[in-house]
C-alpha positions as CSV (number, residue, x, y, z in Angstrom):
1,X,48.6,12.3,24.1
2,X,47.3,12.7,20.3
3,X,44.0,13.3,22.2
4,X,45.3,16.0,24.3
5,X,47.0,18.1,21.8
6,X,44.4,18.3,19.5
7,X,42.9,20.4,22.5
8,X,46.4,22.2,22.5
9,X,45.8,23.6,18.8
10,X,42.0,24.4,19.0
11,X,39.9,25.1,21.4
12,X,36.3,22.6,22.5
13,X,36.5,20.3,20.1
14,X,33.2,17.7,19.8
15,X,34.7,13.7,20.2
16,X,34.3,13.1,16.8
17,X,36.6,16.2,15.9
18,X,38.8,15.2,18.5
19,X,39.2,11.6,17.1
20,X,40.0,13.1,14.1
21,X,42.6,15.3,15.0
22,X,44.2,12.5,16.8
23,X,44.2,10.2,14.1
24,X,42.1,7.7,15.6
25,X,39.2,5.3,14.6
26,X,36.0,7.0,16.2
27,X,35.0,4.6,17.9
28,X,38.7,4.1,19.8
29,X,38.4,7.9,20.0
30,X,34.9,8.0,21.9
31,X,36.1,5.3,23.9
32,X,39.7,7.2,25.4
33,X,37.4,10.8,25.6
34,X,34.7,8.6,28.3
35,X,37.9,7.0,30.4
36,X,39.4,10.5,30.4
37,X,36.2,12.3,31.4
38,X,35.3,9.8,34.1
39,X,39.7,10.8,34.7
40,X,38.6,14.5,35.2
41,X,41.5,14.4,32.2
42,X,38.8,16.5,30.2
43,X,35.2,17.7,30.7
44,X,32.4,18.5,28.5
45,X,31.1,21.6,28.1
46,X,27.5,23.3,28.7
47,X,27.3,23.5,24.6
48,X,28.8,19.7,24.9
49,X,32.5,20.3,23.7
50,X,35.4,18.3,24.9
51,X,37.4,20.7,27.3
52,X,40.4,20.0,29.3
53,X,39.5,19.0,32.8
54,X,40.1,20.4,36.0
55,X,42.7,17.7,37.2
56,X,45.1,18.7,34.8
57,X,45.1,21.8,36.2
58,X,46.0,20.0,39.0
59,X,48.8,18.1,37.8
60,X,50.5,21.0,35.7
61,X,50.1,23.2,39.2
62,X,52.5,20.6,40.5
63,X,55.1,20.8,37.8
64,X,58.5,22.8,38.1
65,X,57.3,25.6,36.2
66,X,54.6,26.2,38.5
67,X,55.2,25.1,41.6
68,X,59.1,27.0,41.5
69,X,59.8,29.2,38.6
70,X,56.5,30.5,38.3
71,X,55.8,31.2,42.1
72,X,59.3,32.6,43.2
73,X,59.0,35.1,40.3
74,X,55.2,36.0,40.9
75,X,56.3,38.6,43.4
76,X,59.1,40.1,41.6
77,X,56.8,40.4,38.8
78,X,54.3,42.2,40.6
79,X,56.6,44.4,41.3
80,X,57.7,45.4,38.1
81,X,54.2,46.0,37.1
82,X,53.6,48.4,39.3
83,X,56.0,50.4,37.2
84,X,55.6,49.1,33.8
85,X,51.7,49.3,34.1
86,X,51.2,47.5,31.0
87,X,52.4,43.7,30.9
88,X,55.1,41.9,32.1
89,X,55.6,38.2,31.5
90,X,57.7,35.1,32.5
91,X,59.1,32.5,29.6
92,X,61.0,29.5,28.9
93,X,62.9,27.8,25.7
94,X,61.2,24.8,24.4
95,X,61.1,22.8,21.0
96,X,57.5,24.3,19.9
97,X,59.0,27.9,20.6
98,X,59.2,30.6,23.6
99,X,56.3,29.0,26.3
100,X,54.9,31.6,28.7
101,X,54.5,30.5,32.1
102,X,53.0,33.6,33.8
103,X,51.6,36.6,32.6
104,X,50.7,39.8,34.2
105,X,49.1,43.2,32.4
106,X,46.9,46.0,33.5
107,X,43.9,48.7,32.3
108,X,45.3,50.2,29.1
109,X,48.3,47.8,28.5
110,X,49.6,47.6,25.0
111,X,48.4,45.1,22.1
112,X,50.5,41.8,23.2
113,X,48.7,38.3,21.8
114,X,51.1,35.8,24.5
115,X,49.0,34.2,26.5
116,X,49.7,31.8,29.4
117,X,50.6,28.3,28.3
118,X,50.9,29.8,24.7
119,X,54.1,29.8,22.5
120,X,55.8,32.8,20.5
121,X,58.4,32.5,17.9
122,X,61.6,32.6,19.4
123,X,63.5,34.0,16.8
124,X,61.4,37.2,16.5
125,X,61.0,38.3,20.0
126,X,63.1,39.6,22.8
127,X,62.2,36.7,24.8
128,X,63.2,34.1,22.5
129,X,66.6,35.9,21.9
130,X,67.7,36.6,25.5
131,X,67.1,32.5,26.0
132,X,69.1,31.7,22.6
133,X,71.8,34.5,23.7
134,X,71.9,33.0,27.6
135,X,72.0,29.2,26.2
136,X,75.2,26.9,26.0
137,X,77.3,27.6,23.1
138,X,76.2,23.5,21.6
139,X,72.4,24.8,22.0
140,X,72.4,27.7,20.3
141,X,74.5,26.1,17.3
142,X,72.1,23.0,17.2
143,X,69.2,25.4,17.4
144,X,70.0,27.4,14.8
145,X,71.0,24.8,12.6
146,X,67.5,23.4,12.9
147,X,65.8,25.9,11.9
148,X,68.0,27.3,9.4
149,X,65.8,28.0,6.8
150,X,63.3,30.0,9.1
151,X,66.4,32.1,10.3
152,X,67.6,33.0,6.7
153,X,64.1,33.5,5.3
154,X,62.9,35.5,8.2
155,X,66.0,36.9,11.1
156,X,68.8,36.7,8.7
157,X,71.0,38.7,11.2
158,X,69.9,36.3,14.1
159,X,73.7,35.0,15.0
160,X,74.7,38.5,15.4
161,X,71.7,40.0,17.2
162,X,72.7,37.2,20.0
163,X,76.2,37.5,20.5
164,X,75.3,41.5,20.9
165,X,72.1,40.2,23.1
166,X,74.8,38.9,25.1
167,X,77.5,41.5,25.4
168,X,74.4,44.2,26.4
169,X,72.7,41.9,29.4
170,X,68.8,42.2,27.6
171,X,67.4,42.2,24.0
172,X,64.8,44.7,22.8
173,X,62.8,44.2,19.3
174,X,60.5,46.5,18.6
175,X,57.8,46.3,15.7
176,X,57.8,42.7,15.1
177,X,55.3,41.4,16.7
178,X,53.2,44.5,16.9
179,X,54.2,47.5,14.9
180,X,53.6,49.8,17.8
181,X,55.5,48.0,20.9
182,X,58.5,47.2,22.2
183,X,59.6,43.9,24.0
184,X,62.7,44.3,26.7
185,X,63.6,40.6,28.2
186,X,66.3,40.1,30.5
187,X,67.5,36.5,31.2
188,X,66.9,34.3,34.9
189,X,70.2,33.1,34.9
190,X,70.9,29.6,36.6
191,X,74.1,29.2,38.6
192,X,75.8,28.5,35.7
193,X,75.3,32.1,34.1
194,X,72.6,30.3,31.8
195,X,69.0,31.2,30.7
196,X,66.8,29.3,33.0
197,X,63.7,31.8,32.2
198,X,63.5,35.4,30.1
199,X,61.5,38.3,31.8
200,X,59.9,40.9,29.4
201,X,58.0,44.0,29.6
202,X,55.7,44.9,26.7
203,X,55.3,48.9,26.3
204,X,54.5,51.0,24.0
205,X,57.4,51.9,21.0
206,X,57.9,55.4,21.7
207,X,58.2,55.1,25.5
208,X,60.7,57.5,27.3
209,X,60.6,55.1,30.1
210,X,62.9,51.8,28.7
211,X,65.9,53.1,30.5
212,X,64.1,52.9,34.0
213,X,61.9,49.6,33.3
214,X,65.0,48.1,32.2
215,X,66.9,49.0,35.6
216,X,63.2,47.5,37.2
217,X,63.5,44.2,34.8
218,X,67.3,43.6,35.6
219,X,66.5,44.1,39.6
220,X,63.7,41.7,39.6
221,X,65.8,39.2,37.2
222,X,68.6,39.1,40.0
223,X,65.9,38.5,42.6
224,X,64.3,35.5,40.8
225,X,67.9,34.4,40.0
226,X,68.7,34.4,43.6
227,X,65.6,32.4,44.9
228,X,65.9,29.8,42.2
229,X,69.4,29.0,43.7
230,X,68.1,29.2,47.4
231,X,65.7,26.7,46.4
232,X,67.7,24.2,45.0
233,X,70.4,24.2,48.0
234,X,66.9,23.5,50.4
């Protein structure tokens, strides 16, 4: 595992880095790369850097993220595209921060640095708030508890920003991330009226157009709602 997040933090590493990384003798290091290779776990590249390989592609393709969350909201999110024209993306709470699962933009989109299978702070984006705001009450406490410093130094007004997260349906933050955008999530609620996923657009600040991708978001939210409950009764 020490092997396979060194990959998570950079990006083609040679064995020796690798082994480093991973806190491991060389020589154990070298010898765990090979049996993984030979795995298809990782693969080397044409410049002969250690890569993930294709069968944990595989593997993560059969997870619940993909194989439910991810494909019942595919469609949805197409469909919100089509009127956002600039990204829209699918996320989910987890220790390291807010992980996107799917990601969707088009020609001309807005700055926006998430990537798929990347993490963004949760306390400074609309993602990360709508999944805090949506969260059992014990979560959120235990959340921000744990990350107290980080709240006071840098979202002060974080407790009060989710109770009104809350009250509204949807955060927006804009300028935090990028000076010039705007994020608007809405939470995939779970039968339970809790957070199971955020879904965000990512426009530009000054857009006259929030009201109507927020009507799009919320409509597309209920949708992916609905077949996450469908599925679990099949």
């Amino acid at each position: 595992m020490r092997l396979l997040e060194s990959l998570q933090q950079h990006t083609g590493l040679t064995p020796s880095q690798m082994s480093d990384y991973a806190e491991l003798p060389r020589t154990t290091g070298y010898r765990l790369i090979a049996e993984m290779t030979d795995l298809g776990l990782l693969q080397r590249s044409s410049t002969d850097r250690i890569e993930p390989g294709h069968r944990l592609w595989e593997i993560a393709q059969r997870s619940r993220l993909s194989r439910t969350l991810r494909q019942t909201a595919l469609p949805f999110m197409q469909d919100v595209n089509s009127v956002v024209r600039h990204t829209t993306q699918l996320a989910v709470l987890t220790d390291a921060g807010v992980l996107i699962v799917e990601r969707l933009s088009g020609h001309g989109a807005v700055v926006n640095p998430a990537e798929v299978a990347g993490t963004m702070p949760t306390h400074l984006t609309s993602m990360g708030h709508v999944l805090l705001a949506f969260s059992p009450k014990h979560q959120v406490e235990e959340w921000i508890s744990e990350h107290r410093r980080l709240v006071e130094d840098q979202r002060p007004a974080l407790p009060t920003e989710l109770v009104e997260t809350r009250v509204r349906g949807y955060a927006r933050i804009s300028g935090e991330i990028n000076p010039e955008t705007t994020g608007l999530s809405v939470p995939v609620l779970d039968s339970h009226g809790h957070a199971e996923a955020s879904l965000t657009v990512v426009v530009p600040r000054e857009s006259e157009k929030i009201p109507q991708f927020l009507m799009a978001l919320q409509t597309a939210s209920h949708g992916i709602s609905r077949g996450l409950r469908n599925d679990a009764a099949t």
